[in-house]
N, C-alpha and C positions, 0 to 999 in steps of 0.2 A: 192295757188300754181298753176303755170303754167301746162294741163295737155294737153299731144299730145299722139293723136291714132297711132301706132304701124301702122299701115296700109299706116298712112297720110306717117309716115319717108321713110317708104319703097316704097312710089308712088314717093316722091320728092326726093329723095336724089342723083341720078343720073345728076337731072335738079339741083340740088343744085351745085354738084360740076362740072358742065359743064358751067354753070352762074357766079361761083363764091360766092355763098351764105355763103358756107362753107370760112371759114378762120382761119389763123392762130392768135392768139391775145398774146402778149407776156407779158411775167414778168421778171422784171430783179432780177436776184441772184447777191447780196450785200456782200462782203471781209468785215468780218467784222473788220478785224485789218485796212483797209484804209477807211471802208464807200465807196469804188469805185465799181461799174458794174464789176464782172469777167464773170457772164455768161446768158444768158436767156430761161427761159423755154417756149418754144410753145406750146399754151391750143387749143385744138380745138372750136367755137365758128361758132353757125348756124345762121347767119340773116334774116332769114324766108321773104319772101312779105306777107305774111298773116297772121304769128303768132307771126313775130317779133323775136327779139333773144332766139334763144334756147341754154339753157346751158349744158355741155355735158352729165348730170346725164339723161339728156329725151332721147338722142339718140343712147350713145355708146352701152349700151348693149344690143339695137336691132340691131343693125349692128354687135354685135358679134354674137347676137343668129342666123342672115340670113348670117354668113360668110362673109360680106361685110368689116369687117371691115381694113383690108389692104388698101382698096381703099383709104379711111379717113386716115390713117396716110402716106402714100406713098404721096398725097395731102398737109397735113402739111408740108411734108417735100419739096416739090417743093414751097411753101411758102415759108419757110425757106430763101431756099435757092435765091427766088426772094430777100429778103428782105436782105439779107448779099451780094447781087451784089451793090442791092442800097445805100445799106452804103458804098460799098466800091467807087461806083462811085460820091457819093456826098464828099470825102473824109474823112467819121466818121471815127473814129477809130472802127475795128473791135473786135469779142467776141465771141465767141464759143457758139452756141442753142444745144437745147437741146430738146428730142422727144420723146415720150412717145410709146413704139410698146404694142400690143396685143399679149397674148397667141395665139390667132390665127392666126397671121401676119404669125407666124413659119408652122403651118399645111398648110397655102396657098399656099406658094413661099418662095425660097431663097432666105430670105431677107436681109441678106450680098449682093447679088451680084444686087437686086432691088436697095439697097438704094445706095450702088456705082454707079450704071448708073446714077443717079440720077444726084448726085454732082458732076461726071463727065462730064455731060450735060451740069453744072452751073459752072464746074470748081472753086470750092467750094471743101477745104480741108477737111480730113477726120476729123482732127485736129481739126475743127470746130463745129464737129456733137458728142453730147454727147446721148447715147440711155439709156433710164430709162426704168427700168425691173420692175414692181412689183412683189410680192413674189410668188402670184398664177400660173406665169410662169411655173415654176420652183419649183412643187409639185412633180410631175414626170419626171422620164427618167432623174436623171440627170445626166449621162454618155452623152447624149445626146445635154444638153443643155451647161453642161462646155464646150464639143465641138465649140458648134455656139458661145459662146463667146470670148473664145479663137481665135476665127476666127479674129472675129470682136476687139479684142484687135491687134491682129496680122497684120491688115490692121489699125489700126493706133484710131478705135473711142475710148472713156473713158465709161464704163459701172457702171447707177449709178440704187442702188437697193433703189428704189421707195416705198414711205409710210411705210417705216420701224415704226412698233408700232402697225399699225393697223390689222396686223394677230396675226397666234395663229403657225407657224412655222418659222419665223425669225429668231432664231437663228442658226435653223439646215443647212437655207439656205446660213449664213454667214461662215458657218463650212466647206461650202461644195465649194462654189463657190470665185471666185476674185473678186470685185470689187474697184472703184476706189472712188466712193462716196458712203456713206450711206446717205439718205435721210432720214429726221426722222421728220414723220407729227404731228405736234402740235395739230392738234384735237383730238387725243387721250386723252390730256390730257384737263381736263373742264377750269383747274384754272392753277395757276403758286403757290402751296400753297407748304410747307413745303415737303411733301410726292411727288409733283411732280418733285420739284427740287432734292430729290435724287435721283430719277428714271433715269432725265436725265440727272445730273451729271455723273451715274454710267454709260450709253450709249454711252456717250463724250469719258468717262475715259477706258472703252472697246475697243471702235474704234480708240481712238490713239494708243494701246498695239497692236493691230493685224494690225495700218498699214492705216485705212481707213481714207479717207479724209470725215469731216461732212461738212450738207445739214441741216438746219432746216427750212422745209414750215411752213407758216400758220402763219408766228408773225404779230401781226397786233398792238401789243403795245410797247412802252419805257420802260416799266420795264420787258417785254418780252425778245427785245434786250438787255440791259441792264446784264442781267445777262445770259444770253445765248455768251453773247461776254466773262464773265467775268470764265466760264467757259470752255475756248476753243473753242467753237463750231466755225469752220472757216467760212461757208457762212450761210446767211440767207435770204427767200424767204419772201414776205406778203405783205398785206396793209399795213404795218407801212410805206414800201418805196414807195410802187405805188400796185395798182388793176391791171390785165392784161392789154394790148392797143395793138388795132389793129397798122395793120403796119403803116401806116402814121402818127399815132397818137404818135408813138413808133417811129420812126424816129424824129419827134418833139422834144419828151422827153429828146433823146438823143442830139439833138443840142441847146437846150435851161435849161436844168436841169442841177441844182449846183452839182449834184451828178456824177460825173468822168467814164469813162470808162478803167479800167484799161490794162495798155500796156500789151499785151500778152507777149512778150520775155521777161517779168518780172510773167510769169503763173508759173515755174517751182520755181523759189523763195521765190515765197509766198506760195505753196504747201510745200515746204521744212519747213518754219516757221509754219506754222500749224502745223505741226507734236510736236511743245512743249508740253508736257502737261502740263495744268496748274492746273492741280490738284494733281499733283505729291508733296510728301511731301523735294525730294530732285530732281528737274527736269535738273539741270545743271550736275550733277552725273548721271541720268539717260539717259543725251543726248552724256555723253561722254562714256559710256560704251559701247562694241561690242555685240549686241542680235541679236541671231537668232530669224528667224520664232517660234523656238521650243522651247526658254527660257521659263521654267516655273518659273513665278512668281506669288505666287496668291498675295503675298502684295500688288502687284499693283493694285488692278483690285480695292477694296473696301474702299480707301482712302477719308476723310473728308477735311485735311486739307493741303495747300502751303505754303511752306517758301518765301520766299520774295523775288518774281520774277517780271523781268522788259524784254520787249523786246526796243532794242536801235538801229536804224539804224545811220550808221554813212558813212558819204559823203562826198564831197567837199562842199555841204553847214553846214556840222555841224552833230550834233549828233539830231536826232527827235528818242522822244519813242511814239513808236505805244503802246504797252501795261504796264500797274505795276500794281501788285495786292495790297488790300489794304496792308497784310504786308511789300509789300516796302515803300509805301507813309509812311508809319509809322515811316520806318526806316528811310526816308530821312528829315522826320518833327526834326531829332532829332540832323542831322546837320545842323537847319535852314529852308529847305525849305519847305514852307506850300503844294505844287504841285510840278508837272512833269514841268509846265509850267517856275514856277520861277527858277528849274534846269535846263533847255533849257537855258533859259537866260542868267545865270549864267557863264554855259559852254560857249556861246556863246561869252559873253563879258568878260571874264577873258584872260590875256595870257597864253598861254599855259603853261609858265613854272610856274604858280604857282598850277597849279595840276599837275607837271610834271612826279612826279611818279605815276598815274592813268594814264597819253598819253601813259608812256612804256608799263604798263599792257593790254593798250586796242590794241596799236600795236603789241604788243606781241601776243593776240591774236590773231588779223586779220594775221598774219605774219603763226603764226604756225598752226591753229586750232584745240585747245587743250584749255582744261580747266584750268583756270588759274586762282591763291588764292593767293592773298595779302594782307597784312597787311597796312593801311593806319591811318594817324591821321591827323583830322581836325575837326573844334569848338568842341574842348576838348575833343570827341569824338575820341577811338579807335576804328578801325572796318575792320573787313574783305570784301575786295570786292572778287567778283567769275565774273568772263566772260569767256564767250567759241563763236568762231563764229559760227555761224551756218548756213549762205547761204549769199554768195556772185549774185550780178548782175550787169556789168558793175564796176563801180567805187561804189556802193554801199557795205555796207554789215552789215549783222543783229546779233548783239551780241545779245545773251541770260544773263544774268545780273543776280547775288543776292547779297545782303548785308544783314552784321551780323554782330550788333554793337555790342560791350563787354560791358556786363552787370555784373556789379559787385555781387550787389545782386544773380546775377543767377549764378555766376561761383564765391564762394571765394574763393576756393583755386587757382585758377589765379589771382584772383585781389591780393592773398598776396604773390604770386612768384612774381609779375609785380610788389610790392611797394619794395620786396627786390631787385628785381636783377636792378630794376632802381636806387638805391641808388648807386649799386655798383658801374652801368653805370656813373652815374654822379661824383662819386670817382676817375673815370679815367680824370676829367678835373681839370683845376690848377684855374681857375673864369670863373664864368658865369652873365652878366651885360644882364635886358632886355631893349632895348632902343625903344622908342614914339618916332617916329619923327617927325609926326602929330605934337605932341605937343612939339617938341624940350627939350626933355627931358630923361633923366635915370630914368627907372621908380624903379630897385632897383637892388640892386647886390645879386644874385641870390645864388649865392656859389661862395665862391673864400677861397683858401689856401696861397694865397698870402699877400692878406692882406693889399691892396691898401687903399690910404686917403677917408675917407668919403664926404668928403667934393666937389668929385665930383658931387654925387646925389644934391648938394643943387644946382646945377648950370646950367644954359641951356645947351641944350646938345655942340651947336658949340665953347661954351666956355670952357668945359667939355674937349671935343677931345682935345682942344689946350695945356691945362693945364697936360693931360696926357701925353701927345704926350714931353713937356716939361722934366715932371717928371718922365718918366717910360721909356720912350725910346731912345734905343741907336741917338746919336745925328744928326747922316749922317742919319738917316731915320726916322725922328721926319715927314720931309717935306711928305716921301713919309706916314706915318701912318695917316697922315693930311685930305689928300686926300683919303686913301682907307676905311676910315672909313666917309669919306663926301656918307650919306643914299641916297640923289639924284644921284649921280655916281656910288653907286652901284644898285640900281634899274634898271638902265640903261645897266647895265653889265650881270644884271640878264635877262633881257630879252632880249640882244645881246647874251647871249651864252646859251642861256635855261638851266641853272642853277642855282638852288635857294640859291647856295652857293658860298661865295668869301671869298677865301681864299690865304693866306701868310705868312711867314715866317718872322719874326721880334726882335731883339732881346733886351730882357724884364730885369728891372734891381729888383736884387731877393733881399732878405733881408739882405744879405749882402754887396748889392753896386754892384756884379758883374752881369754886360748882361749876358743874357743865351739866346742861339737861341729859339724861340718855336714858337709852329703853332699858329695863329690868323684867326680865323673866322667870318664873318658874316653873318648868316642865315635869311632869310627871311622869318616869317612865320604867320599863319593866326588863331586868336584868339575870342573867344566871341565880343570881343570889338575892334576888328579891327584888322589891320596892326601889328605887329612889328616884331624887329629884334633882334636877337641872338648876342651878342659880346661873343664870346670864343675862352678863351686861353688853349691849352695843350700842356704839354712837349714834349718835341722829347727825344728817345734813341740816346746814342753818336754816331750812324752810322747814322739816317736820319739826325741829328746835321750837322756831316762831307759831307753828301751830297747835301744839303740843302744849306751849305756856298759854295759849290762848285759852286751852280747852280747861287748863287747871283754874284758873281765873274764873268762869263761865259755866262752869261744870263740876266744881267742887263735890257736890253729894254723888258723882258718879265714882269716885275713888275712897279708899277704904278712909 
């Protein structure tokens, strides 16, 4: 280990930072819902000519113990601030730094009104400069100190409470004070084993109840990420994405690394969607609820498990989900899709109108912002969907997502109100025919009180239509039954008018020989084995009868 005399720091470090020795070396903080750059932390780093790079565990706290240490971070921040001109004149996209003050920054000088000169020097937003507090700050006097921060929110910086874990008063200082980030350093913990992940489940699950935006340094592994993403936690710092780098090296980074700089006028959006908790056992109910500061809930605070949540942005390019927990994957394996990826796809390449009662729900949400429960059916699968929005940017906006497919086994007494009052349902119809048109065929008559020839099913379907169209209906509308039951004509109808239903009025000859008006449909809809379509007939009462003749009379060119 590297060892430097106390004497040597305090001969050089005037010639250090008059030289330049001294620098700032940055790390970028990683959104972990994008994988993009939202912000970077500035480390102090000494380049010695004789000793070579000193790291800042050899220096900082001789500079605190000879009160120098203002000089050193007042320093970093003219860094800083060189290096957010540079980007901004080389064209990069810009990012908010972030700076580490001393307890003693505060007994030295007014360092509110130090680090303003500063960036107004550099013309560098306040909006820019994020100041990180360790806890020892802020042992004492804290009348005093919520003061200076209050200050320093009031002029515009974001205040994050630095190495949250590694003291022994942390929580009193979260009780006492505002902050905007908790930072929460991973070396405290050795492993990522059983007993750690509750700790920091329970930390995550803390700081979204009372409000704070998380910070987690020190990942330096994929299954560190990995579950620290899967758990809420919004940004993360470490070697897994990059080790500090000096500013050029760090300018580099930024114009040649696959990893994005995220747009700031999208900072306040993605602060909004962190606030999800994903450890909430009902998070779409707890996003729509009105909580005060003063809500006491303790259920919230000591929770294991989530229901089946997804984050879903949805665009003019489409819908992308940034998050789903495994309970949703589960739930969506159940209508088909093995991932998130092959329902991207799906959605993408379907028309609309055949999920068209999921576009109302999800417009409906974006429309009102309100939590929203519906009931849906597809691959034989019943299920509840929930969306709520929860932050808007530009033409973007981010639904919060769950689904709850109906499980028989786990609900019977629904599954046996849902096989009576479906019977009933289906009691209200006169025949029900399923038609292939894939395969040009009737695949069987479903229900019917009618009581038509069998002898349609043995027959392809376009001879099938013909033959009924012949035998069942009235004669002036044989031509137009011809046509509205032609499957290609109405597919075409269905996605000219984004409805999954075509329907008319036609009249049907009953078992006495006499026409009777009655509705005819064709649904469109989507089954284990593909495609097909609904042929159903139901009566009319003798008023939609008399209305219905009315409108064919009066309305002709509205029917095929």
């Amino acid at each position: 280990m590297q060892h430097i005399d106390e004497q040597y720091i305090l001969e050089n470090f005037e010639t250090a930072l008059n030289k330049g020795y001294i620098k700032a070396y940055y790390q970028p903080v990683i959104r972990t819902l994008t994988e993009q750059i939202c912000s970077v932390e500035a480390l102090a780093r000494w380049q010695d000519p004789v000793m070579g790079l000193l790291s800042p565990y050899l220096f900082i706290s001789v500079l605190e113990k000879n009160r120098l240490i203002h000089k050193l971070d007042l320093m970093i921040l003219e860094n800083i601030c060189y290096t957010y001109n540079e980007m901004r004149e080389k064209g990069l996209p810009l990012h908010p730094f972030s700076i580490n003050l001393s307890r003693l920054d505060f007994n030295e000088m007014d360092m509110l009104k130090a680090i303003s000169d500063v960036i107004k020097k550099y013309n560098v937003p306040s909006t820019a400069i994020h100041i990180e507090i360790t806890e020892s700050v802020m042992l004492d006097n804290t009348a005093y100190f919520r003061r200076i921060f209050d200050s320093f929110h009031d002029a515009g910086f974001a205040i994050f409470m630095d190495d949250f874990g590694s003291g022994y008063s942390s929580l009193n200082v979260l009780k006492d004070y505002s902050f905007d980030v908790l930072k929460i350093d991973m070396r405290f913990l050795s492993d990522i084993g059983t007993r750690s992940k509750k700790i920091l489940s329970s930390v995550i699950n803390m700081a979204k109840a009372i409000g704070i935006h998380t910070l987690a340094e020190g990942v330096e592994t994929k299954e560190q990420m990995i579950f620290l993403r899967n758990i809420g936690c919004e940004m993360l710092q470490g070697y897994y994405y990059s080790k500090p780098l000096n500013g050029d090296t760090y300018i580099d980074f930024l114009s040649n690394s696959a990893i994005s700089v995220e747009d700031q006028n999208e900072n306040h959006y993605w602060n909004t969607v962190g606030q999800v908790n994903f450890l909430s056992p009902d998070p779409l109910s707890e996003l729509a609820s009105e909580k005060s500061d003063e809500t006491d809930d303790e259920s919230a605070m000591f929770r294991e498990s989530a229901s089946a949540l997804a984050l879903a942005e949805v665009s003019e390019k489409g819908v992308k989900f940034h998050y789903a927990n495994k309970s949703y994957l589960d739930e969506i394996k159940k209508l088909g899709y093995q991932n998130i990826h092959e329902l991207e796809t799906a959605i993408s390449s379907m028309p609309t109108v055949y999920f068209n009662n999921m576009d109302e729900q999800i417009k409906l949400s974006l429309k009102t912002g309100k939590l929203i429960k519906k009931d849906h059916f597809a691959q034989n699968i019943y299920f509840t969907y929930s969306t709520k929005c929860i932050a808007r940017t530009g033409n973007k906006y981010m639904l919060a997502a769950s689904i709850q497919s109906f499980d028989p086994t786990r609900n019977a007494n629904r599954a046996q109100l849902f096989e009576k009052y479906s019977r009933v349902l289906i009691d209200t119809y006169d025949h029900i025919t399923v038609i292939d048109h894939a395969n040009n065929r009737i695949i069987t008559r479903l229900y019917s009180k009618i009581g038509f020839n069998n002898e349609y099913l043995s027959m392809p379907l376009d001879k099938a239509r013909k033959l009924f169209a012949e035998n069942e209906i009235l004669k002036s509308e044989q031509e137009r039954f011809i046509k509205f039951t032609d499957i290609d004509f109405v597919k075409k109808h269905i996605e000219k008018s984004n409805n999954p239903i075509l329907q008319q009025p036609f009249h049907i000859r009953s078992a006495d020989g006499k026409f009777l008006l009655k509705d005819v449909r064709l649904i469109r809809t989507t089954v284990d084995d593909g495609e097909k379509f609904l042929l159903i007939i139901q009566s009319m009462s003798p008023s939609a009868q008399m209305m219905a003749q009315e409108v064919l009379k009066e309305y002709t060119d509205l029917f095929i």
